[in-house]
C-alpha positions in Angstrom: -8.0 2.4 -6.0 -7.4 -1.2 -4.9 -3.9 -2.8 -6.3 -3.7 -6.4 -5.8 -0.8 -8.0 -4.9 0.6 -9.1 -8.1 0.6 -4.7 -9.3 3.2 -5.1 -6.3 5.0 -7.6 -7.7 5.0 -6.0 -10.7 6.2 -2.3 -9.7 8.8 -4.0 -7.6 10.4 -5.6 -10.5 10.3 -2.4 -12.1 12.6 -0.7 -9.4 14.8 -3.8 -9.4 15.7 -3.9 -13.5 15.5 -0.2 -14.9 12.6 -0.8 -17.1 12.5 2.5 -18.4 10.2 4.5 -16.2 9.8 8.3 -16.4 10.2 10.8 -14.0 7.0 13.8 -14.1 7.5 17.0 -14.1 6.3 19.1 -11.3 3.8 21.5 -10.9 4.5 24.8 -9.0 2.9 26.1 -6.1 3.3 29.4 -4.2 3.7 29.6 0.0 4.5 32.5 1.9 5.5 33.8 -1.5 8.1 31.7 -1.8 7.8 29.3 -5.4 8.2 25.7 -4.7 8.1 22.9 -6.8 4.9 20.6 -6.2 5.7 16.8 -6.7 2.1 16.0 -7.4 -0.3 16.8 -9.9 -3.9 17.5 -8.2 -5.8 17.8 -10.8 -5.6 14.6 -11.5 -6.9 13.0 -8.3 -10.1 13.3 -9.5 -11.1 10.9 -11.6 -14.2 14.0 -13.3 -11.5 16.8 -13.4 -9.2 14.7 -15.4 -11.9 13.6 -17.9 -12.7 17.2 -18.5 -9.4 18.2 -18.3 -8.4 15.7 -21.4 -11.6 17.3 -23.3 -10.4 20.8 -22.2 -6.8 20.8 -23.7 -6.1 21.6 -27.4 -5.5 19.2 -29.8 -2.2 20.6 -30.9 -0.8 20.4 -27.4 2.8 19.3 -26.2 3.2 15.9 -24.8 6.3 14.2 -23.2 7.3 11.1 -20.7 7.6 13.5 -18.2 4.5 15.4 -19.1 2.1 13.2 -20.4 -0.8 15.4 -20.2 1.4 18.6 -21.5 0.0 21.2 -18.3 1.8 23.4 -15.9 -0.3 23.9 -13.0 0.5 26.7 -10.5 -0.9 26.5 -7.1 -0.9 28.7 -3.9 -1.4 28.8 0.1 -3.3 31.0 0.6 -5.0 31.4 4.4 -4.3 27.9 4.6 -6.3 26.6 2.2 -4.8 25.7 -1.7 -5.9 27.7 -4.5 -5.3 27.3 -8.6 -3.7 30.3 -9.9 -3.4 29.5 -13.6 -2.3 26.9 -15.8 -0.1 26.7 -18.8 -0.2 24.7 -21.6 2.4 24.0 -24.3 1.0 23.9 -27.8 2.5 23.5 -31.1 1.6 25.6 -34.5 2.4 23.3 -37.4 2.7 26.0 -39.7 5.5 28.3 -38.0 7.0 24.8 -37.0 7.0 26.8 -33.5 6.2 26.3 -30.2 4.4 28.6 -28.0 2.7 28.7 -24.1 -1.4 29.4 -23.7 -1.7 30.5 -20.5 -5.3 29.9 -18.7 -6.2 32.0 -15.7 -8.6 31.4 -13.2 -11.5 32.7 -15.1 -10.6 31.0 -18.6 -10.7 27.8 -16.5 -14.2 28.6 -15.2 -15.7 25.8 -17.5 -13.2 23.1 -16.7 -13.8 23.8 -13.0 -17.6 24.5 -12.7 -18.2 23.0 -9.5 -15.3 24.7 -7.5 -14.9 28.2 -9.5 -16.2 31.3 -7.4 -16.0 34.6 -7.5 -12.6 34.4 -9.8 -10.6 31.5 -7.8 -10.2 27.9 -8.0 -10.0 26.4 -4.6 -9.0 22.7 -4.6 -11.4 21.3 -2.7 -11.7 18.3 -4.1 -8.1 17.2 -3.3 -7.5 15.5 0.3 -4.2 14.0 1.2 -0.5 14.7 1.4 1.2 16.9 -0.9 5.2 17.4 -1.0 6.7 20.9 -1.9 10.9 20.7 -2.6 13.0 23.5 -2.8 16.7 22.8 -3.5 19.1 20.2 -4.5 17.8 16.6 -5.5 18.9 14.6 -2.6 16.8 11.4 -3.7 16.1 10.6 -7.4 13.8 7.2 -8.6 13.1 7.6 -12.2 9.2 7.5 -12.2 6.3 9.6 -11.2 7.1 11.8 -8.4 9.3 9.2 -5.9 11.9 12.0 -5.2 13.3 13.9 -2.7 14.5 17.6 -2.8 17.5 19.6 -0.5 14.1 20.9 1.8 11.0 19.7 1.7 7.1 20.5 2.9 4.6 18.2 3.8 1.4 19.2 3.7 -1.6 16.6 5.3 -5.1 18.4 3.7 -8.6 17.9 3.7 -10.9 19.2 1.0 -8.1 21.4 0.0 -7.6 22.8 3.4 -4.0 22.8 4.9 -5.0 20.5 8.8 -0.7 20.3 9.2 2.4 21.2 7.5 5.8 20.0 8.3 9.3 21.3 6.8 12.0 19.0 6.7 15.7 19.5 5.7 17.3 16.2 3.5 20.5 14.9 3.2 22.6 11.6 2.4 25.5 9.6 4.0 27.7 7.7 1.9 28.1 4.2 1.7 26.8 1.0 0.0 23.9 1.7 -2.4 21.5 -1.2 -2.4 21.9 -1.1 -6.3 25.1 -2.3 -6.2 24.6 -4.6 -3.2 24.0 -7.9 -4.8 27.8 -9.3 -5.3 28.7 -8.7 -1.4 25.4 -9.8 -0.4 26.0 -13.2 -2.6 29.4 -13.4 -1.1 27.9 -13.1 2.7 24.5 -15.1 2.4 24.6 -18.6 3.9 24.6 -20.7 1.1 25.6 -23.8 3.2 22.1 -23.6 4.8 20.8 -23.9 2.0 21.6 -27.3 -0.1 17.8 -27.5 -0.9 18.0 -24.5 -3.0 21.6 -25.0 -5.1 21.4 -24.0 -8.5 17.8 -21.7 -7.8 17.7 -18.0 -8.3 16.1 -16.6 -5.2 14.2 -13.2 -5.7 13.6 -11.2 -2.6 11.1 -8.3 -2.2 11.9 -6.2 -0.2 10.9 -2.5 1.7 10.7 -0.8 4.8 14.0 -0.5 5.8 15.0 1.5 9.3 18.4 2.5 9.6 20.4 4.2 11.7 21.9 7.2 11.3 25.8 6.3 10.5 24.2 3.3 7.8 23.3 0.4 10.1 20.6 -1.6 9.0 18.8 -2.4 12.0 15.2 -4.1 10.2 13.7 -4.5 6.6 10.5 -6.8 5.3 10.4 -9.6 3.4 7.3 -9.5 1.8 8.1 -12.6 -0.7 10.8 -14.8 -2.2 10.1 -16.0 -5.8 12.3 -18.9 -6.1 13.3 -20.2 -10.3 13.3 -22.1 -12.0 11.7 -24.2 -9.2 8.6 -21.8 -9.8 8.6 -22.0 -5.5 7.1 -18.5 -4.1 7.5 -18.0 -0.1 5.3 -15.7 1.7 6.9 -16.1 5.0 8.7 -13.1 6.1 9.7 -15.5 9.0 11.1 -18.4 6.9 14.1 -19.4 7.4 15.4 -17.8 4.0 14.3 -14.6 4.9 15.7 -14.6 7.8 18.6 -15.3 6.8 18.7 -12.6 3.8 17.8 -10.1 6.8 20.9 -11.3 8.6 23.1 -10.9 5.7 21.8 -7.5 4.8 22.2 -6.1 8.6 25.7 -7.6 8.3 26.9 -5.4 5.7 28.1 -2.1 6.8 27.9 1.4 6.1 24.5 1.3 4.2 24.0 4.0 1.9 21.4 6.5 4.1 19.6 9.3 3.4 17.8 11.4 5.6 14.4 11.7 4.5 11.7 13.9 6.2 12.6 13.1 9.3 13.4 9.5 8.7 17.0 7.6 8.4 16.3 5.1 5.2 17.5 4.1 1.9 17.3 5.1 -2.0 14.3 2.6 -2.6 10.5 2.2 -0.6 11.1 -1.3 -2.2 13.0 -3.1 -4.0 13.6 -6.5 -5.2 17.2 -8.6 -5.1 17.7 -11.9 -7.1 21.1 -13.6 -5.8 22.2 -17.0 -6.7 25.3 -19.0 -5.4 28.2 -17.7 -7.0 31.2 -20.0 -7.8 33.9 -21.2 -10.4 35.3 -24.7 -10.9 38.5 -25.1 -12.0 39.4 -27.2 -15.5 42.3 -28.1 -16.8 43.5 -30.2 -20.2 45.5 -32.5 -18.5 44.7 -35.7 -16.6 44.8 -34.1 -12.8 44.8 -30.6 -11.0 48.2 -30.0 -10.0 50.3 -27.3 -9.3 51.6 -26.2 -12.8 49.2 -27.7 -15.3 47.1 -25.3 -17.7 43.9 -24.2 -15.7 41.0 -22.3 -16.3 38.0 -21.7 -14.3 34.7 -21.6 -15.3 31.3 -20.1 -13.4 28.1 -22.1 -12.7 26.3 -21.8 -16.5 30.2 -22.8 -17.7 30.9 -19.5 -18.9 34.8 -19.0 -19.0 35.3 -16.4 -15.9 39.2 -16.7 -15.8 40.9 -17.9 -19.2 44.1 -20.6 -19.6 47.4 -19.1 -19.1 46.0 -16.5 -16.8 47.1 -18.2 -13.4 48.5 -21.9 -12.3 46.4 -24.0 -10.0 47.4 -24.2 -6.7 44.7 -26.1 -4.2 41.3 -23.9 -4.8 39.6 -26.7 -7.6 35.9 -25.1 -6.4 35.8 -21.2 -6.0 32.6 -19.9 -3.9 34.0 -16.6 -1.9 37.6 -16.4 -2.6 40.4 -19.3 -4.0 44.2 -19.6 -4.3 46.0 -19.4 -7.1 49.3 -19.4 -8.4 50.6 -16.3 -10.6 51.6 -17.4 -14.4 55.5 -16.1 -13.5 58.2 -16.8 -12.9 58.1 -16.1 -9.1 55.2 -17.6 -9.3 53.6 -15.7 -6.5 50.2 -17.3 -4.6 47.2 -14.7 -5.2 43.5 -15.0 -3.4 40.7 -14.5 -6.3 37.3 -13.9 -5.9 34.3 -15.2 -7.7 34.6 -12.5 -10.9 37.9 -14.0 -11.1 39.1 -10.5 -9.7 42.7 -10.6 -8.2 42.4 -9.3 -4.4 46.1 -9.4 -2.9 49.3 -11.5 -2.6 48.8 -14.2 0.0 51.7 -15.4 2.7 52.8 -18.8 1.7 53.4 -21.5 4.3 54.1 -25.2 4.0 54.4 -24.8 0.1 50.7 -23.4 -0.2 48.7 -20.5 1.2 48.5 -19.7 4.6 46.4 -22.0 6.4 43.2 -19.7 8.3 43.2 -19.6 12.1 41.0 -18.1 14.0 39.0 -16.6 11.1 42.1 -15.0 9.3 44.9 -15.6 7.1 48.2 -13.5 6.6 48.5 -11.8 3.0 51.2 -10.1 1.6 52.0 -6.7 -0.3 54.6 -6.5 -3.9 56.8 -5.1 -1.2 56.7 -8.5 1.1 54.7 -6.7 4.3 52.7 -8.8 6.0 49.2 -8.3 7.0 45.9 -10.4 7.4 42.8 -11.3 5.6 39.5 -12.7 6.5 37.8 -15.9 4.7 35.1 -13.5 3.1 38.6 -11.8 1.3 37.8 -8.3 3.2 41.8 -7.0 4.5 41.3 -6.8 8.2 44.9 -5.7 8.8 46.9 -3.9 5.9 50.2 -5.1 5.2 52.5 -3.4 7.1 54.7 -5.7 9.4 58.0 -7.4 8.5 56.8 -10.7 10.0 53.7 -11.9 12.0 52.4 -14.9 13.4 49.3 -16.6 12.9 46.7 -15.3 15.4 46.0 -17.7 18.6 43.9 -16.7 21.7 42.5 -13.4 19.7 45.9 -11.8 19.5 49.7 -12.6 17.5 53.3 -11.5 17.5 54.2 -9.5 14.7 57.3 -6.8 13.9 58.0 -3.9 11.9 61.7 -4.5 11.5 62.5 -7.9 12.4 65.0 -6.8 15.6 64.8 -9.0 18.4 63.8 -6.0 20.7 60.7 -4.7 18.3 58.5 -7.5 18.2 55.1 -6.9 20.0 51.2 -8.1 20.2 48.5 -6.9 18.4 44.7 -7.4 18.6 42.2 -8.6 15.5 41.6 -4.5 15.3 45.8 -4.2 14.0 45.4 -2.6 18.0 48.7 -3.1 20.1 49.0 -4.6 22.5 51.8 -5.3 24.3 55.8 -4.6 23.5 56.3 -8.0 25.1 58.4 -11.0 23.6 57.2 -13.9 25.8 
């Protein structure tokens, strides 16, 4: 069957916003005499068997989402070639208000399967392709049709319903960042700067094919389109620079979320698709200038109230797009960094009556307990608090101490590595 492009476009939106899809329920299939469960249904490959087959079943049969045609089919390998054993059909007596199973053997199905049945068996011969046999855990769970993976799985590459290669694989997963829950840090890290011809647009990207390395390093993906609103712009460039870029961003983000996945390092989804917009919140207050002190809220970019008056005092951040500073509504009136949900992230050093200016990428923060540490501009803690006092960094390294004795002051690396015990 031919699916055009916009069927793509289509499923991929599907993945991206939970439409409520449903997962089918397997058929079972016999190797070695071993019971696996069969992610596929066979039968209905072909396009006669499934007319017949929808003829064939009683009217008072069981449906659900996950079986809509309300059939157990069991299977077996058999001399390498795959054979129907029976099938088993749910049906429902109005009368006892019960439920009960028919169960069809080979011979019962002789009519449904006229031009395959002989001499008592059912070989599929009319299936060719791949079919995937799981035993196990679920390692790798999409809820629709059969896009799952089991603990072990078999593939099995056949030809009119003869096995030509099998191959048994063993599936796992390695934590880390689920590309479900990607889209603020991949906001926060895209190049928006680039970009001033698309502030204010909702950029869509669909995406698939992703290689990764073992540990969760992206190392490629495809951009197949960007569908840009409400500009109504749609790119087909996977070379443009917007895609590009979005690549970039995504291979900057580490660990990725990997799973192991007959034989192949990769992600949750074949595809999926990521809107991201510029995130940011401007600051208003009621009275006639921002200043330290007045009443200040901040608002996001379709003015809905993100952080609320009396929640925090300005201090120089008027335009938040990755992180701002803020003043704490006490007393002490501590400065705090904020990111664009209006999340609190940590206590930031204050220098010259503000926050710590940023030198060389990074900026010292603070913990309740006055330990100094450091903080890049993206508001990721580089180096937990932990010293008594530290310097800004200059030349790639900076004095810091742990007790603030004369004799115990030492260098240290961007890593928080040591370097030297040296005072000069």
């Amino acid at each position: 069957m031919r699916i055009n492009k916009y069927s793509i476009i289509l499923l991929f939106s599907f993945i991206f916003l939970q439409i409520k899809a449903t997962g089918l329920s397997d058929d079972i299939i016999y190797i070695n005499g071993e019971e696996w469960r069969l992610m596929a249904k066979p039968i209905d490959t072909d396009s006669t068997l499934y007319a017949r087959l929808r003829d064939f079943l009683p009217e008072n049969h069981c449906v659900s989402t996950a079986n809509w045609n309300g059939y157990t089919a069991f299977w077996e390998i058999r001399h390498d070639y795959l054979y129907l054993r029976r099938m088993e059909i749910r049906v429902y007596d109005k009368t006892s208000q019960k439920d009960s199973t028919l169960v069809y053997n080979t011979d019962a199905l002789k009519k449904l399967f006229v031009s395959y049945y002989e001499d008592g068996e059912i070989p599929a011969r009319w299936f060719s392709g791949e079919l995937r046999a799981g035993q196990g855990d679920l390692v790798r769970y999409v809820h629709i049709g059969f896009d799952r993976n089991m603990a072990t799985e078999m593939v099995m590459r056949m030809k009119d319903g003869k096995v030509l290669k099998s191959d048994i694989y063993h599936n796992y997963k390695n934590d880390g960042l689920n590309l479900s829950k990607a889209q603020d840090e991949i906001i926060k890290r895209f190049p928006w700067k680039q970009f001033p011809e698309y502030k204010g647009q909702r950029l869509s990207f669909f995406i698939g094919n992703f290689q990764m390395t073992n540990d969760g390093h992206l190392l490629d993906l495809d951009v197949y389109a960007i569908f840009i609103r409400p500009s109504r712009e749609e790119i087909k460039d996977g070379n443009h620079p917007l895609a590009v870029a979005f690549k970039e961003t995504l291979k900057s983000i580490y660990p990725w979320e990997t799973l192991f996945i007959n034989g192949r390092y990769t992600v949750e989804y074949p595809r999926f698709v990521m809107p991201i917009y510029e995130k940011y919140l401007i600051a208003h207050t009621t009275e006639a200038h921002l200043e330290v002190g007045v009443p200040v809220c901040y608002l996001n970019e379709r003015g809905d109230t993100i952080i609320p008056y009396g929640k925090y005092k300005f201090c120089h951040t008027d335009t938040i797009r990755t992180i701002g500073f803020v003043y704490e509504n006490k007393t002490d009136a501590r400065i705090v960094c904020v990111d664009t949900n209006g999340r609190k992230l940590f206590n930031v050093f204050k220098y010259d009556n503000g926050a710590d200016y940023v030198e060389e990428g990074l900026f010292r923060i603070t913990d309740d307990n006055g330990l100094i540490g450091f903080a890049d501009t993206s508001g990721v803690v580089i180096i937990k608090p932990q010293f008594k006092f530290a310097f800004p960094f200059k030349n790639g390294k900076t004095k810091v101490t742990s007790s603030g004795e004369f004799e115990e002051w030492f260098y240290i690396n961007k890593h928080g590595q040591r370097l030297s015990t040296s005072t000069n």
